[in-house]
C-alpha positions in Angstrom: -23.3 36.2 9.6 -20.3 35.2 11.2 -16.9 33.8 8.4 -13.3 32.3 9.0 -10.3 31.7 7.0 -10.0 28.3 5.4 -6.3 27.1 6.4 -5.3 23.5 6.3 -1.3 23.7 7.7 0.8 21.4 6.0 4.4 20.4 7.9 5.1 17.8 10.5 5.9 18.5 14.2 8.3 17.2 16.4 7.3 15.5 19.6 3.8 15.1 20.6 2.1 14.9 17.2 4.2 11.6 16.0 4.5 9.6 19.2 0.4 9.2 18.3 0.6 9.1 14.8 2.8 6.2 15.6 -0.5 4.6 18.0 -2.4 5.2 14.6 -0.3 4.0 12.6 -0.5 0.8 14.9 -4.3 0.8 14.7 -3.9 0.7 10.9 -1.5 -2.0 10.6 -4.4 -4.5 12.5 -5.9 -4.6 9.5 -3.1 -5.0 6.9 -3.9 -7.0 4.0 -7.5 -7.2 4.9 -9.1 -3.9 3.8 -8.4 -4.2 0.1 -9.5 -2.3 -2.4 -9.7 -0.1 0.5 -6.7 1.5 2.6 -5.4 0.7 5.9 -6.5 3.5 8.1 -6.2 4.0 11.7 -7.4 7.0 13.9 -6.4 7.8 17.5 -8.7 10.6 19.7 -7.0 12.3 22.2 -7.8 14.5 24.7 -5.9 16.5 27.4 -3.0 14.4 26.5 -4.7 11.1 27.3 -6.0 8.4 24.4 -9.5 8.3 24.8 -10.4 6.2 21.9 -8.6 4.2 18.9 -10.5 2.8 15.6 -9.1 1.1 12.3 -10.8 0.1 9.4 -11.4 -3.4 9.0 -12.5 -4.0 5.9 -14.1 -2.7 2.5 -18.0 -1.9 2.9 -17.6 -1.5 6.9 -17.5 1.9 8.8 -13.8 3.7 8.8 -11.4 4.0 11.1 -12.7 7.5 12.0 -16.4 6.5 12.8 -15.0 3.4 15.0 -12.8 5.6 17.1 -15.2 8.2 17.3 -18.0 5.6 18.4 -15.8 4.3 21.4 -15.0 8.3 22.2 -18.9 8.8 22.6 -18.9 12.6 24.6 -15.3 12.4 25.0 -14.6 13.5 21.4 -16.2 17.2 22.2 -12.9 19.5 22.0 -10.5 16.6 21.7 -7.8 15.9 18.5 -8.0 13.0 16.3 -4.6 11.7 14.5 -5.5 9.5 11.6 -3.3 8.2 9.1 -5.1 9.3 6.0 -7.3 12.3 5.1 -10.8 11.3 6.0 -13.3 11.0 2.7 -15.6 13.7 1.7 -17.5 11.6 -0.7 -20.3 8.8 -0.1 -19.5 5.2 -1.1 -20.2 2.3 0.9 -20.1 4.6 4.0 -21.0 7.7 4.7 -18.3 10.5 4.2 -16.2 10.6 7.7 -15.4 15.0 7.6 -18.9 15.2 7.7 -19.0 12.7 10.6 -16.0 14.8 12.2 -17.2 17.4 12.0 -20.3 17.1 13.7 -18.3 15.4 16.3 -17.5 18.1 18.6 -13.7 17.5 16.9 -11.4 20.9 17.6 -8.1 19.4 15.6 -7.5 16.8 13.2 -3.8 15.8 12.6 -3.5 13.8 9.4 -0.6 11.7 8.4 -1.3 12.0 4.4 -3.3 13.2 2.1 -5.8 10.6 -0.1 -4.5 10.1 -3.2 -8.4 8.8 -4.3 -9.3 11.8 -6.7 -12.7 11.4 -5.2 -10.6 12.9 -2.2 -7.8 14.7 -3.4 -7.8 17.1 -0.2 -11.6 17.5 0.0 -11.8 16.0 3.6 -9.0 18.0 4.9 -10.7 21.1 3.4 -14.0 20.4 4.6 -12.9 20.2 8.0 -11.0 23.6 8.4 -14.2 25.1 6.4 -16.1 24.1 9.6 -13.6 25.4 12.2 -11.5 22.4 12.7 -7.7 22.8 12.6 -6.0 20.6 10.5 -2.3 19.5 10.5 -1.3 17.3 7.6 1.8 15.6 6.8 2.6 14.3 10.1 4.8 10.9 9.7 3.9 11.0 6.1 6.7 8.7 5.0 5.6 5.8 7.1 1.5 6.2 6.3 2.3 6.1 2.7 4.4 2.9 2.9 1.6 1.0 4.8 -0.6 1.8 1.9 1.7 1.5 -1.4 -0.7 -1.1 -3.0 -3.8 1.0 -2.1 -1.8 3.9 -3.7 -0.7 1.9 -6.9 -4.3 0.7 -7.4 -6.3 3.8 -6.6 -3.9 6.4 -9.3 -3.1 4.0 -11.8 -6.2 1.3 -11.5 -3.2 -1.5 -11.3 -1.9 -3.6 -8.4 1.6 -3.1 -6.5 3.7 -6.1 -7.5 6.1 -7.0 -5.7 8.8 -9.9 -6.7 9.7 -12.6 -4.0 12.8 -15.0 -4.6 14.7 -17.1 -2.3 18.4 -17.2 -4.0 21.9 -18.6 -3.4 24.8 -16.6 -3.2 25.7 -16.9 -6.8 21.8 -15.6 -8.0 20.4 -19.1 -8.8 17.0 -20.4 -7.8 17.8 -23.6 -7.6 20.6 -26.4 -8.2 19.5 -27.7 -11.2 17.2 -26.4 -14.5 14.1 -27.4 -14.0 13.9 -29.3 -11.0 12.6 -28.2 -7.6 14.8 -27.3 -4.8 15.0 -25.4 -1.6 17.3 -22.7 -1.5 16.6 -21.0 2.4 15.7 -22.0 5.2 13.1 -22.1 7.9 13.2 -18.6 8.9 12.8 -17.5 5.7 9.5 -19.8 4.3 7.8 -18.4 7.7 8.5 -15.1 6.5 6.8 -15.9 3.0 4.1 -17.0 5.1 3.5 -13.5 6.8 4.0 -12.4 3.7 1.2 -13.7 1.6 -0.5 -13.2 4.5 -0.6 -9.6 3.9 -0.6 -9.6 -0.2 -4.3 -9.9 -2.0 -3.0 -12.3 -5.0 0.1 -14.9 -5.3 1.6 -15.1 -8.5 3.4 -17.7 -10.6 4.5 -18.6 -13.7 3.9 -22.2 -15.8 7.6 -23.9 -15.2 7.0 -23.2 -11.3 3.3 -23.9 -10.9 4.0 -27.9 -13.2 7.4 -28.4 -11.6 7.3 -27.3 -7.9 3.4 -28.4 -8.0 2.9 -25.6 -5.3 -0.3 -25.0 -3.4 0.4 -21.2 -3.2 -1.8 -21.1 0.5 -0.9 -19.3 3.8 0.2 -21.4 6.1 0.7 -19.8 9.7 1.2 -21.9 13.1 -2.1 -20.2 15.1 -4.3 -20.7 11.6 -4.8 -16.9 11.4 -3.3 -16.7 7.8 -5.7 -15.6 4.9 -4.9 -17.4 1.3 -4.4 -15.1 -1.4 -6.1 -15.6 -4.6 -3.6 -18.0 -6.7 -2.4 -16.2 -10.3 -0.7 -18.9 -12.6 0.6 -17.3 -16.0 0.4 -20.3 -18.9 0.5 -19.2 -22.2 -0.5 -22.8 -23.6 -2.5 -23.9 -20.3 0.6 -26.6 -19.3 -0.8 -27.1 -16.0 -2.5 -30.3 -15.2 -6.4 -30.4 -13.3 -5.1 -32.4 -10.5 -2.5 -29.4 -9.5 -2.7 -29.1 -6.0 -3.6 -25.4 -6.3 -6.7 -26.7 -8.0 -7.4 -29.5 -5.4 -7.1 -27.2 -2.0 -9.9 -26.6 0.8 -9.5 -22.7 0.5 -11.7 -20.3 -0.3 -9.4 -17.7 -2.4 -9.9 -18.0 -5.9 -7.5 -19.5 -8.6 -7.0 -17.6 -12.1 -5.2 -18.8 -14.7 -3.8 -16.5 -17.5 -3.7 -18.1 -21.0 -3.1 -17.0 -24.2 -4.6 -17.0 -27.6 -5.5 -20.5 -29.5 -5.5 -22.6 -26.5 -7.5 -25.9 -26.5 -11.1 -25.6 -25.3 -10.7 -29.2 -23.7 -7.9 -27.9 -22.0 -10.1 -24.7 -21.1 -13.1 -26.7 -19.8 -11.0 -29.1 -17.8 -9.4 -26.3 -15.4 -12.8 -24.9 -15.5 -14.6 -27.8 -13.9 -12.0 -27.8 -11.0 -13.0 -24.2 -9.9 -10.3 -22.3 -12.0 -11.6 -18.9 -13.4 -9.7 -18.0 -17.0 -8.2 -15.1 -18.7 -7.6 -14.7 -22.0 -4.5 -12.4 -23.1 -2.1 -11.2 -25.6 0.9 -13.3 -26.0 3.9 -12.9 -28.2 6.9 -15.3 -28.1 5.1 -17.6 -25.7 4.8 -14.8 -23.5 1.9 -13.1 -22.0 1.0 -9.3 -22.3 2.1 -8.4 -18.6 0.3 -5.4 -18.8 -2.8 -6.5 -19.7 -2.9 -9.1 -16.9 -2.4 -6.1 -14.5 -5.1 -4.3 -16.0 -7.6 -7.5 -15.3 -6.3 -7.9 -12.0 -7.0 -4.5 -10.9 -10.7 -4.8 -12.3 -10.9 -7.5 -10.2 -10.0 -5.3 -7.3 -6.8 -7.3 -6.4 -4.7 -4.1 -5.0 -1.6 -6.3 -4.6 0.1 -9.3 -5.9 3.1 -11.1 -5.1 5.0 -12.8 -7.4 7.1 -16.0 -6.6 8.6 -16.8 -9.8 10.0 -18.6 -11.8 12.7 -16.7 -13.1 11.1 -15.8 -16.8 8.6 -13.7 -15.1 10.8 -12.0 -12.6 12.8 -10.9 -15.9 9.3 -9.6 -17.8 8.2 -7.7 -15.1 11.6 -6.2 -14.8 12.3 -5.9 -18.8 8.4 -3.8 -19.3 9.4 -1.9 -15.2 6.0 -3.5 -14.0 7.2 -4.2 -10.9 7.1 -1.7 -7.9 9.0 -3.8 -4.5 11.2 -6.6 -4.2 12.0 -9.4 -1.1 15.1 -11.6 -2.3 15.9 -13.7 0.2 19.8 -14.9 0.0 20.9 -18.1 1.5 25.0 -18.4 2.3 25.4 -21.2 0.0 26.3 -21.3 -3.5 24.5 -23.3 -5.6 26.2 -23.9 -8.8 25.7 -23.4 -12.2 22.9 -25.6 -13.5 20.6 -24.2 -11.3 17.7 -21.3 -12.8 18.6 -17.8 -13.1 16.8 -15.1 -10.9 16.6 -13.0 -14.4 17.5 -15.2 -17.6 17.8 -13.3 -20.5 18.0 -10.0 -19.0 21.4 -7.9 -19.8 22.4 -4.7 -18.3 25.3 -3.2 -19.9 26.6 -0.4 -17.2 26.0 0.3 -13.5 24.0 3.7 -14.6 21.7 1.1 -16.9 21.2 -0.8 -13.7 18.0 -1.4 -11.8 18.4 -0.6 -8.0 16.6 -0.7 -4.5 15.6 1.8 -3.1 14.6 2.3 0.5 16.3 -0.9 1.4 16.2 -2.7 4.6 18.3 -6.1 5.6 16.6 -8.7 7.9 18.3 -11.4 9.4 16.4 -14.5 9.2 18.3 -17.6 10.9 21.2 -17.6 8.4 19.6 -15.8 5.7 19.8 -12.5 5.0 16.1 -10.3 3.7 16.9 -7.8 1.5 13.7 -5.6 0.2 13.0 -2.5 -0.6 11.4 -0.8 -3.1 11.9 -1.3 -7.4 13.7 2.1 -9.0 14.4 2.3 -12.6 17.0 4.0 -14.7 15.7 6.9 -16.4 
């Protein structure tokens, strides 16, 4: 009866381990925005310094990035080292659990970028594999594989999707040039960006005053067609918004749900209905909807991430309840006046130490824009 120590090493090494973590990281990013409520995942098999195989996962109920990679290695995965981006599962769901898989694979060392957050995990698959002999290396680029997979994070610890706030702005925080009227604020560069953007975001969110008075049609509009729609998310407390809205009259095949509050008229109700629109009943007070709650339905919808494009109401409840986890502002080098929306009416802050900041912030010139987005931190 032969034993072993059980030693998973946790640290990240210079040099050879990231340059293919980064390849993995590359596989996993294929499939960004497609694999929800799974993560992203890619997995890289090398052997004597050469890439013998690469696999991501594409999306929920197919195999994982593990299994694909390991498919294309074939024989070639007998003594080799596999860098994935996350720890593999040790639990059966759709698939089969990929240590096992690894395992049996002829694997000698398994390099993992982070650990799985899914308590169903929760360093299982890391242990399994150095119970069977495999060295394991964790925490290899582990920065950059948890930012690829923030929603998949938010949704899989807290059973909520990542929301992220999106805002084109003037130089002087207005939305627009005056109350209540539509108006673009950025330019070209910038609405492509939005584009890729919903691109990679499960669910599209807006409030009433945006979804009557811009009349938007929330899609994903990309020049080679390869854009996915997000499912459309329109808060209404009173159910404002007209049947013939064009996010209720598209050819797509995302979803629209409409969040409405209590005492609403069941004509109302049944009208949205017939033109496809699935609705939610919530808590309101003050006209306003239970932000919370609407999180809570999304996520048992599976809806990992959701990106929400105003108007500037909502912006200042997600902020006011700290719902919201990112933030893309998009400033223009124009000022627009002062009868234009606020990006967060009704929402003082008394000090600099009461303030909410970014964190993680990057700046991307678009055309004469300027990006700025990084992720939501609160005051304690």
């Amino acid at each position: 009866m032969s034993c072993h120590l059980t030693q998973v090493v946790v640290m990240s090494i210079p040099g050879t381990d990231q340059f293919f973590m980064q390849l993995a990281l590359a596989e996993a990013k294929r499939a960004k925005g497609r694999t929800s409520p799974n993560p992203c995942v890619g997995a890289v098999i090398v052997k004597n310094g050469s890439v013998v195989a690469a696999g991501y996962h594409k999306k929920a109920g197919t195999p994982h990035a593990e299994i694909n990679a390991l498919r294309k290695a074939g024989g070639e995965a007998e003594g080799a080292t596999m860098y994935v981006t996350l720890e593999p599962c040790n639990h059966t769901g759709k698939t089969p659990p990929c240590s096992h898989a690894v395992a049996r694979s002829g694997i000698k060392k398994v390099v993992i970028g982070m650990k799985d957050p899914n308590p169903l995990v929760a360093g299982s698959g890391a242990k399994y594999l150095a119970d069977h002999s495999i060295e394991v290396v964790s925490g290899v680029m582990e920065k950059e594989c948890r930012s690829i997979n923030q929603p998949f994070i938010k949704f899989i610890t807290t059973g909520k999707p990542l929301v992220a706030l999106k805002a084109g702005v003037s130089l002087d925080g207005r939305l627009n040039y005056r109350k209540g009227t539509s108006g673009w604020i950025t330019g070209a560069e910038s609405l492509q960006k939005v584009h890729l953007l919903r691109d990679c975001y499960d669910a599209i969110m807006v409030g009433r005053g945006t979804a009557v008075i811009d009349d938007p049609s929330l899609t994903t509009r990309l020049a080679d067609d390869s854009g996915r729609d997000p499912v459309r998310v329109v808060l209404d407390t009173h159910l404002s918004i007209q049947p013939e809205a064009k996010l209720l009259n598209l050819q797509s095949k995302a979803e629209t749900l409409i969040f409405h509050g209590k005492n609403t008229e069941a004509e109302r109700r049944e009208a949205l209905q017939r033109r496809g629109a699935k609705l939610f009943e919530v808590s309101d007070a003050d006209g306003l909807l239970d932000l919370d709650q609407v999180l809570e339905c999304l996520g048992k919808n599976e809806i990992t991430s959701v990106l929400v494009e105003g108007g500037g109401r909502v912006f200042s409840g997600f902020l006011r309840k700290r719902l919201a986890d990112k933030a893309y502002l998009f400033h223009a080098p124009l000022f627009a006046g002062s009868d234009g929306d606020e990006l967060t009416p009704r929402f003082p802050v008394g000090t600099r130490e009461d303030a909410i900041v970014l964190a993680d912030v990057n700046y991307t010139r678009l055309g004469d824009d300027m990006l700025v987005e990084g992720n939501i931190a609160y005051p304690l």
